[in-house]
N, C-alpha and C positions, 0 to 999 in steps of 0.2 A: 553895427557891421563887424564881421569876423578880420582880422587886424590879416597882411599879407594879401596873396593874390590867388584867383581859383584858376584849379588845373583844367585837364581837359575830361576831367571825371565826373565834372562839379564839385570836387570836394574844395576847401579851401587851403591855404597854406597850415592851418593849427589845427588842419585834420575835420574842421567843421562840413556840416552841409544841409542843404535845404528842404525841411523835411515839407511838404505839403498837407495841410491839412485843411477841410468844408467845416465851416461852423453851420450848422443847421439851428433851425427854430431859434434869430435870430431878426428881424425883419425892420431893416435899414434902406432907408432912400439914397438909391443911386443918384451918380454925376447928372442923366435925366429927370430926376424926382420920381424913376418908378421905385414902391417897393417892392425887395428882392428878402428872402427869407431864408438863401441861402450864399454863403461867402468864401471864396479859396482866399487861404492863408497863410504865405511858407514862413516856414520860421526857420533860424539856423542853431541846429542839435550837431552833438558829436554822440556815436555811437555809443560811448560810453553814459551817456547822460538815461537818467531815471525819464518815466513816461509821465510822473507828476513834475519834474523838470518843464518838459517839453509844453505840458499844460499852461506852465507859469509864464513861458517865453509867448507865448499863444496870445495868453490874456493880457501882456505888457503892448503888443501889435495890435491886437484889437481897441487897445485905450488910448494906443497915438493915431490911428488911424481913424477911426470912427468914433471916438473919443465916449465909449462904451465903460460904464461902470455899474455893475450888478452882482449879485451873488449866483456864482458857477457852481454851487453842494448840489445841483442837480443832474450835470452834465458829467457826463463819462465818454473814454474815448474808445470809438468804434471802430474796426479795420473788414469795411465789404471784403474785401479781395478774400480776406482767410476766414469770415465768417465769425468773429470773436471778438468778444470785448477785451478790455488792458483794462482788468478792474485794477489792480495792484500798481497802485503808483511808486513803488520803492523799486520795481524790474525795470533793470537794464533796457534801452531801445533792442541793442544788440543783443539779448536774452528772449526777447519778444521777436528775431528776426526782421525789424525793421529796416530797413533799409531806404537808401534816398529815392527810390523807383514807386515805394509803399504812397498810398494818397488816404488817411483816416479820417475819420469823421466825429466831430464834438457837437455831440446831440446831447439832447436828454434822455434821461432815462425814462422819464415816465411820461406814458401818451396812451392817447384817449382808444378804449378798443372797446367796439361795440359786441356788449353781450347777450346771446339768446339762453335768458332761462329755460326752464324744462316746461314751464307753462307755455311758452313761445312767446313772450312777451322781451320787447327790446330795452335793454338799457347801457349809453352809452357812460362808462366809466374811466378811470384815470389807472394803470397799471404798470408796476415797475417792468420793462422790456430786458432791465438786464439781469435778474430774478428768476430762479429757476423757476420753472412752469407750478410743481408742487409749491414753491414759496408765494407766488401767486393764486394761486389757487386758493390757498387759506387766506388770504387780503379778502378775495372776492369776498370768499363765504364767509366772512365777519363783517363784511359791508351789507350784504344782504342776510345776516344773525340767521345763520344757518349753522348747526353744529356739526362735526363731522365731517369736517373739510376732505380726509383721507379718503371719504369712499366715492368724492366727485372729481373728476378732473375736464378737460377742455377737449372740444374734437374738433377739428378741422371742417368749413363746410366746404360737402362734397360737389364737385363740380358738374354740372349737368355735361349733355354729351357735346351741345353743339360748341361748349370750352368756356360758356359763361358763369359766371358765379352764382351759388345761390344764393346771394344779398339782395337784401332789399331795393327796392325802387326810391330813390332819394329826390323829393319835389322840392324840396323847401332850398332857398340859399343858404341858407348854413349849414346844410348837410346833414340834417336830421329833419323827421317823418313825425307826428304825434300821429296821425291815420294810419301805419303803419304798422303799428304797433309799440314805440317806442313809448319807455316809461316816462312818462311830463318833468322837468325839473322840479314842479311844486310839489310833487309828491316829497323831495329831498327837503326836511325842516330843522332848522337847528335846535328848535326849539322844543320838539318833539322828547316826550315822557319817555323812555321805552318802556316796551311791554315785559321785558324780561330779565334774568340777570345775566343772561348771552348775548345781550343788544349793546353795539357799542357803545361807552359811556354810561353805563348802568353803573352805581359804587362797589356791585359785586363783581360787575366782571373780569378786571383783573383778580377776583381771586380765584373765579371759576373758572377762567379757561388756561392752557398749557402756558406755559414759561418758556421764553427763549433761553437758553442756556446761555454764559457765559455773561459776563459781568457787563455788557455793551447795553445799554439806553432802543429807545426803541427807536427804531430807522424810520430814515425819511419815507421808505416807500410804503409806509403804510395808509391802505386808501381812508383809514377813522384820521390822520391828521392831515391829508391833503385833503380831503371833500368836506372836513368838518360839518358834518349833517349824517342824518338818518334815515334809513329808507323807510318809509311809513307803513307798517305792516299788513293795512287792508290792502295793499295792490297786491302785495306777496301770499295772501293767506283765501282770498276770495279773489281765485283768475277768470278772467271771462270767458263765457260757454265756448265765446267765436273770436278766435283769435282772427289775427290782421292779415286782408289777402294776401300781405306777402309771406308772411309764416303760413297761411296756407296752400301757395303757390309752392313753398319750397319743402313741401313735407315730403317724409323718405319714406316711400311703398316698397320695402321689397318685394320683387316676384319670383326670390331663390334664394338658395343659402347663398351661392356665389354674391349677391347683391350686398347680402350684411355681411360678408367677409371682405369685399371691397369696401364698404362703410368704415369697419372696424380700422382699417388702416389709416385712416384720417386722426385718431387718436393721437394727443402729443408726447413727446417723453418729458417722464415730469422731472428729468433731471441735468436736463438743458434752458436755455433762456427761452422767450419767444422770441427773440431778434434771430438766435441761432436757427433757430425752423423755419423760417424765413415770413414769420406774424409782420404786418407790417401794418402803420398807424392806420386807424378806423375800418382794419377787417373787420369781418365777423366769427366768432366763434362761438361754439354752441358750449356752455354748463350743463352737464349732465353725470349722472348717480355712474359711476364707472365701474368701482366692486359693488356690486347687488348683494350685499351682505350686510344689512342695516344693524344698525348696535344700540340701545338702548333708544326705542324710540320716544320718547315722554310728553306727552297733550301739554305738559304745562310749561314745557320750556323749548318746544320743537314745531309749536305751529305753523310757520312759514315752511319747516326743511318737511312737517308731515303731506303738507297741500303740494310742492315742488315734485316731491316721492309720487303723490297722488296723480296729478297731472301725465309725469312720464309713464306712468302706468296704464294711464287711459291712453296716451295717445300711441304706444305699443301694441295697443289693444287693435284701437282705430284704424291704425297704419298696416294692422294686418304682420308686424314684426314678430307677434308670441300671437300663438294658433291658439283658439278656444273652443266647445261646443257650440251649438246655436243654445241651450240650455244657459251655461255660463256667461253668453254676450246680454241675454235677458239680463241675468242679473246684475251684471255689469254698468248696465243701462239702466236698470232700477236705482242704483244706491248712486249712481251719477244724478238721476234725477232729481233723487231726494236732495243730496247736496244742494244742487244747485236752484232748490226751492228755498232750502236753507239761509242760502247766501242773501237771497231777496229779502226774507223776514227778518231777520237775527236783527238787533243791533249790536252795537260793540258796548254798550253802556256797563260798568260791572259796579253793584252794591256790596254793602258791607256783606250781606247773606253772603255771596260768592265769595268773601274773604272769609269768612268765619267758615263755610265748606271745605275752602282751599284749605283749613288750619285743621278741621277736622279726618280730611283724607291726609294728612303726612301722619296725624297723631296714629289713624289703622296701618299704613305701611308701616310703621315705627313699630306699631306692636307685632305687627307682621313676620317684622324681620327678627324680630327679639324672640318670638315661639311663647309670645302674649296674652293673642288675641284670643278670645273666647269662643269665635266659633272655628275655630282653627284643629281641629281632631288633627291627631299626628298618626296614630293609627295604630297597626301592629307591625313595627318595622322588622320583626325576626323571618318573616314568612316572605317568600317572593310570591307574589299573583299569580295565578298562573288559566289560560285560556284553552278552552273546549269545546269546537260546534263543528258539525257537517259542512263543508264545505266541498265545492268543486274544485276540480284539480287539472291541467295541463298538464302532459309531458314536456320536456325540451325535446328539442334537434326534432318535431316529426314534420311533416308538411303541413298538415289537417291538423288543429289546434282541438282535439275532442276532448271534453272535459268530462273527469269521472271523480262522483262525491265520494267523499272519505274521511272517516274520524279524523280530524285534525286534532292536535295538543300544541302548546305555545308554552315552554318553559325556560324560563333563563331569556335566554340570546338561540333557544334554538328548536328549531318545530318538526315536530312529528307525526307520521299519519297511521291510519289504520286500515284495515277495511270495514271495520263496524264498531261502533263504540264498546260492545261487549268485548270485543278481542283487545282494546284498552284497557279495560278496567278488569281482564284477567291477567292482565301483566304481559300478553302475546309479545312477542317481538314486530317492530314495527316496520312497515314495508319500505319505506326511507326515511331518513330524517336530513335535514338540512342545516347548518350556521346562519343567522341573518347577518352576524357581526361583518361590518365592512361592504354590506351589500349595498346596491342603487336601489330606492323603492319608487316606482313610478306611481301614481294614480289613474285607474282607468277608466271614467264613470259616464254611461250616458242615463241621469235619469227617467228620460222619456220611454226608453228601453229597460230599464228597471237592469241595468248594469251595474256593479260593483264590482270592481277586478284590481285586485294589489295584482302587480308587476314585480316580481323580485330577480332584480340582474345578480347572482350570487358569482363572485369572483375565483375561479376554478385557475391550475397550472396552463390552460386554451384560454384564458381568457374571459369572461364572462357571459354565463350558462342563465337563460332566459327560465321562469318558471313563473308559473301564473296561479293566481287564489280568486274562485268568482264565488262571492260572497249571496247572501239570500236577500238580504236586506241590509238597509242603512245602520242598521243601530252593530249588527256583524261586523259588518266592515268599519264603522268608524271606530270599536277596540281593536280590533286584528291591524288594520291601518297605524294607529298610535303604536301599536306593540313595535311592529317592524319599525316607522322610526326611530324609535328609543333603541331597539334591538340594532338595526344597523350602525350607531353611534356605540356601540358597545354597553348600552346599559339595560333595565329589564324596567316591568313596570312597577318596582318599586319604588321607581324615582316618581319626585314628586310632584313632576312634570307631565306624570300621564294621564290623569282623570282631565286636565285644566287641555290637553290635546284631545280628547275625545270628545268633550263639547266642543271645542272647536270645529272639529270635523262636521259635529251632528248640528253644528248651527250654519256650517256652512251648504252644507247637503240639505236642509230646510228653506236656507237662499235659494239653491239652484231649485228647488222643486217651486218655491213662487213665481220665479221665472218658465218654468216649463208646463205652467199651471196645471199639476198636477194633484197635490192635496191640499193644499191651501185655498181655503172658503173666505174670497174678498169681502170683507163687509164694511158697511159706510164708503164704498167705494165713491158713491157720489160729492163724497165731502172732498176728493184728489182737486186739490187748484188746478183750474184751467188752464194751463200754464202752456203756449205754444210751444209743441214737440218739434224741433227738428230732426228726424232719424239721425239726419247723416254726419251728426254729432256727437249719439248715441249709440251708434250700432256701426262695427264694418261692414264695408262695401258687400264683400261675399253673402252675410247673411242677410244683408238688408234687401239684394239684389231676391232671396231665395224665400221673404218674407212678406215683400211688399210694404208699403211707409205705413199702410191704414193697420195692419196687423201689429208692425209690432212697437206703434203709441199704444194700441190696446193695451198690449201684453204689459208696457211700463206701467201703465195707471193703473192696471189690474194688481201688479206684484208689488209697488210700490208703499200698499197699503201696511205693509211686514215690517219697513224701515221705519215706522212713524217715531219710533220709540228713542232712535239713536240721533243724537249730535250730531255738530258736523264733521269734528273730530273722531267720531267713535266711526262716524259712516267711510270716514277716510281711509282707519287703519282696517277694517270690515276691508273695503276695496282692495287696500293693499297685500292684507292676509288672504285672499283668495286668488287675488295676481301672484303669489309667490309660492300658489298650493298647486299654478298650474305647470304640463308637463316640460313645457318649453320654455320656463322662465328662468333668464337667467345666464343662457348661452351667449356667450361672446365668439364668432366664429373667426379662424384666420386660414389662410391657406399653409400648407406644409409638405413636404415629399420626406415621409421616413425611410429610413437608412434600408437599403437595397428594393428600391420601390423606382418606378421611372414616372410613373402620375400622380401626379398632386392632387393631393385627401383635404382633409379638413382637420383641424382640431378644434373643440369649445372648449372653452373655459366656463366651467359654471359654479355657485358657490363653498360647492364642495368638492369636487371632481373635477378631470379632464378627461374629455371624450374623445378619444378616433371615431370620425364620423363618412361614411359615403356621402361624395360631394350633389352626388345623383337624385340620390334617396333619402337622403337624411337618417339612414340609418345607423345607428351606435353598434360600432364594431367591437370594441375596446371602450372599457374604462377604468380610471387610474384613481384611487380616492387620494389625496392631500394628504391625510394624518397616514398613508402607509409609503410615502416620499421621503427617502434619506436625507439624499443631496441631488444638488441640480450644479450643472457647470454649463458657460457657455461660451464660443470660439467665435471671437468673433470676426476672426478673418475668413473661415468658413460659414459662417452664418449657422454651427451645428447646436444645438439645444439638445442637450443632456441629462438627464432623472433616472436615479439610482431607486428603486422602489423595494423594497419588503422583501424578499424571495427570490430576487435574483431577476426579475421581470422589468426591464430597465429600457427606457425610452429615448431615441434618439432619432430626430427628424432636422431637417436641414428646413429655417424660414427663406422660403421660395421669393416669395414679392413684397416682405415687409421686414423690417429691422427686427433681430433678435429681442433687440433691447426693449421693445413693443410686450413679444412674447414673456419675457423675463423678467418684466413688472406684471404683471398680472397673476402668474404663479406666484411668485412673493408677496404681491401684495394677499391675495387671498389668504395663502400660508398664515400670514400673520395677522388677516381678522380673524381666520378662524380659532389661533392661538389667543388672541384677545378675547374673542366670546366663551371659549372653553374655560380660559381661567377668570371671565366675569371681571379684567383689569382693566377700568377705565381710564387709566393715564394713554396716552400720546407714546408713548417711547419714539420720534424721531431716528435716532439712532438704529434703532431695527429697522423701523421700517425703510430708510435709507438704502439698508445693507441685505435686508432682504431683497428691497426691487432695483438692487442696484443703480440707485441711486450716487453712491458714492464713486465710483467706476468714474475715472479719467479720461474722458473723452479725447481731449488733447493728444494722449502719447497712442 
């Protein structure tokens, strides 16, 4: 007891006073024998006294009183009222604004938050709460040996209308669901090999993955030393066709951009706690790919994060979130099927053959990289490529989109037309020529209609100037396509990136044509496994509604037969390269009102670019590329977001109905995978990325 007598302020005579604080997650039998799990507890601090003080005086009252003896390295102190944790136990009570009125809370820091994979499948985990979001976020994805933590973070799930949540249905008494979806405990083994040298507890993986900086031991909150176990890689690597009524009760159909721009706000800042956003024990949140800028994907050491990538792909698809042709959901639906006949067959068995392979393919990458290998022609690298065919042509700005053929040339970064290939090769002068460098290239392909059409947005002092290339055929368009690529990225087809694009193209454009059965001659069709089609697994609503169920299992088992050749692996990243070639992939939508505007627009974020977009239409009014962005600033007592670009062309909109700070990791973060994959740096830098998505930004002041 404080020596003296208390005024009429409560303080005491030696200046003390009673600060109250709730022990939580705690659970002690009351003077009735119920238990209670949580307990008020005052203890008497003087203002000048430290918060690890205050802690001590806590735990001395808790051990006369309830005669309580445990280790507290778990429990940190919480203050509801300001929303903040008192990590720092050496700050003043009165530094920290506490006062005798203050009521805080000694929780733990770590508690169980259930997570929905991208597969949709449930698993409840253990998660430091007072951990910035980004610091969690890497726990997860090293408990589920996913590399690449930076390009996933956590969303919020969105709340239906009539204000219920969209979590699961919970039957069981302890609060978890197996029929639900949720991952079984026995899947968790301690005993379990891993597969890789990314899996926790592997002897390489501390050499493989990033280093904490600074001389500090590794924290408690890491989930490899609280779960001690492993998640078993067939749940994560083979997900099932039909996920759990309630992940399918609560899947997100948008019916408008407005829909995924409200979506998008559910996103957390990854440089606050979850306690600070107000996460609280056993919500749900969803794990999902957040920059859509994937960085070295690798079959041999990325299995689980390639099937996760695969999954949210398809169910974007499904969901009707990134628009397709009826052409492309065929195929989409083909290479799903194959998978998922895959998954039934395969086993996991691996012999020495598949070691002695595995040892084989690093020894050709190795020569690879060395400039070795023996079928590796280097070529004539003095000469740049250069391209020549009839092509049709659009104007910009007309209303009637009429297309007129014309010698085209493609040299450098920059393309030229004629009107007949003889007035080219007399040296004529040419009736326009255009830059691609810095351009948007769209793809615009209906096979069925024997369509080929580059889309080039070319970036003008107005803004950017719409010009269109309708190609004769596949094999045209898949170099003229490659070219502008490269050519928009500022390089030409000398790099040695552009033959390895041009099959790409022409192998994907041979997909979409099994799918629209167009030249592709099914044979052995009859040997397709029997395998019960569900469309509405396979195909969106839209086209399935516009194809009928009997038509288009045809169409799978029909085109199906083109995939026999590929893995499951090989059929995945196929999947994913085709999701990534289409025109919509990629966009992350928010709401905005730029500077002298009175309606709020749109902006996307996509992996290279930001869009000004009609909220109406979807149409792209404006776009800004990344690599020609100075600097960005942001106010954030106005909410104004600011980009200083290239030439004087500078962007500034005020976030209407979501945090800047939302806005301002996203450009950053992008900024700096793109900076990462330019310069092929696979270290982590932390520290940048911190300071690019401001991250580092003091919340507090």
């Amino acid at each position: 007891m404080a020596s003296g007598f208390r005024t009429a302020d409560g303080t005491y005579a030696d200046g003390s006073w009673e600060l109250n604080i709730r022990v939580t997650d705690l659970p002690i039998k009351n003077d009735r024998g119920e238990t209670v799990s949580e307990h008020l507890v005052p203890v008497l601090v003087r203002s000048e006294d430290s918060v690890g003080f205050a802690i001590s005086r806590l735990v001395e009252a808790l051990k006369l009183k309830f005669d309580v003896t445990q280790d507290w390295s778990g429990y940190e102190m919480w203050w509801p009222k300001k929303n903040k944790w008192l990590m720092n136990s050496n700050h003043a009570l009165v530094r920290e604004e506490v006062q005798a009125d203050a009521e805080l809370w000694f929780t733990m820091r770590h508690k169980t938050l259930r997570i929905q994979l991208c597969d949709l499948q449930y698993a409840n985990i253990r998660v430091d709460f007072s951990s910035k979001v980004f610091t969690a976020v890497k726990e997860i994805c090293r408990f589920f040996d996913i590399r690449r933590p930076e390009e996933l973070s956590l969303l919020r799930v969105q709340e239906k209308r009539d204000g219920h949540k969209n979590s699961p249905q919970r039957s069981h008494a302890n609060g978890s669901s197996y029929d639900e979806g949720l991952i079984a405990p026995n899947v968790l083994n301690p005993s379990m090999t891993p597969t890789s040298p990314y899996t926790p507890g592997s002897p390489m993986y501390n050499t493989l993955t990033p280093k904490n900086k600074g001389n500090s031991p590794l924290s408690a909150n890491s989930l490899e030393l609280l779960d001690a176990a492993f998640i078993n890689p067939r749940v994560l690597t083979k997900s099932p066709l039909k996920p759990s009524p309630a992940a399918l009760c609560n899947l997100f159909r948008p019916k408008s951009l407005h829909d995924k721009a409200r979506r998008n706000m559910g996103w957390l800042d990854s440089s606050k706690s979850l306690m600070e956003q107000g996460v609280k024990e056993s919500d749900t949140l969803l794990l999902r790919f957040k920059f859509l800028s994937f960085y070295d994907l690798n079959p041999k050491y990325d299995a689980i994060r390639i099937n996760q990538l695969f999954e949210q792909a398809r169910w974007s698809l499904l969901c009707e979130e990134v628009d397709c042709t009826e052409e492309e959901m065929i195929m989409f639906a083909s290479l799903q099927y194959h998978i998922s006949r895959l998954a039934e067959n395969v086993t996991e068995d691996f012999n020495d053959d598949d070691k002695n392979k595995d040892i084989d393919e690093a020894l050709h990458e190795l020569e690879d990289s060395l400039g070795m290998g023996g079928n590796n022609p280097k070529g004539d690298i003095t000469s740049v490529p250069e391209l020549a065919d009839y092509i049709k042509y659009f104007k910009p700005k007309k209303l009637i989109k009429s297309y007129k053929k014309h010698w085209f040339t493609f040299k450098d970064t920059t393309i030229s037309y004629f009107k007949s290939q003889e007035e080219a090769a007399a040296h004529s002068p040419a009736i326009d020529q255009f830059c691609v460098k810095g351009a948007e290239v769209i793809p615009d392909v209906n096979i069925k209609d024997n369509k080929y059409v580059i889309k080039l947005l070319l970036p003008t002092h107005d803004g950017m100037t719409e010009v269109g290339l309708r190609c004769d055929n596949d094999a045209v368009y898949s170099r003229w396509m490659a070219a502008c690529k490269l050519a928009a990225k500022g390089r030409t087809m000398a790099d040695s990136s552009y033959n390895s694009e041009v099959d790409n193209l022409k192998t994907l454009l041979k997909m979409q044509k099994t799918g629209s059965g167009g030249t592709h001659s099914v044979e052995g069709s009859g040997t397709v496994d029997n395998v019960n089609i569900e469309p509405e697994y396979f195909i969106a609503r839209r086209h399935l509604k516009k194809l009928g169920n009997k038509h288009v299992v045809k169409k799978i088992q029909e085109s199906v037969t083109y995939y026999n050749t590929y893995n499951s692996i090989n059929a995945k990243l196929a999947y994913i390269k085709a999701w990534q070639a289409l025109p919509e992939f990629g966009l992350t939508h928010f709401y905005v009102r730029f500077k002298g505007q009175r309606r709020e627009e749109l902006v996307a974020f996509a992996f290279n670019r930001l869009i000004r977009m009609d909220p109406n239409t979807g149409e792209a009014l404006k776009t800004w590329r990344y690599n020609t962005m100075k600097e960005w600033s942001v106010n954030w007592e106005s909410k104004n977001l600011m980009i200083h670009v290239a030439g004087g062309d500078d962007v500034n909109f005020l976030c209407s109905k979501q945090s800047p700070k939302l806005l301002h990791e996203f450009l950053g973060g992008y900024i700096f995978l793109s900076m990462r994959n330019k310069d092929n740096d696979d270290r982590l830098d932390e520290d940048l990325f911190h300071r690019l998505t401001g991250g580092s930004i003091d919340h507090e002041k």
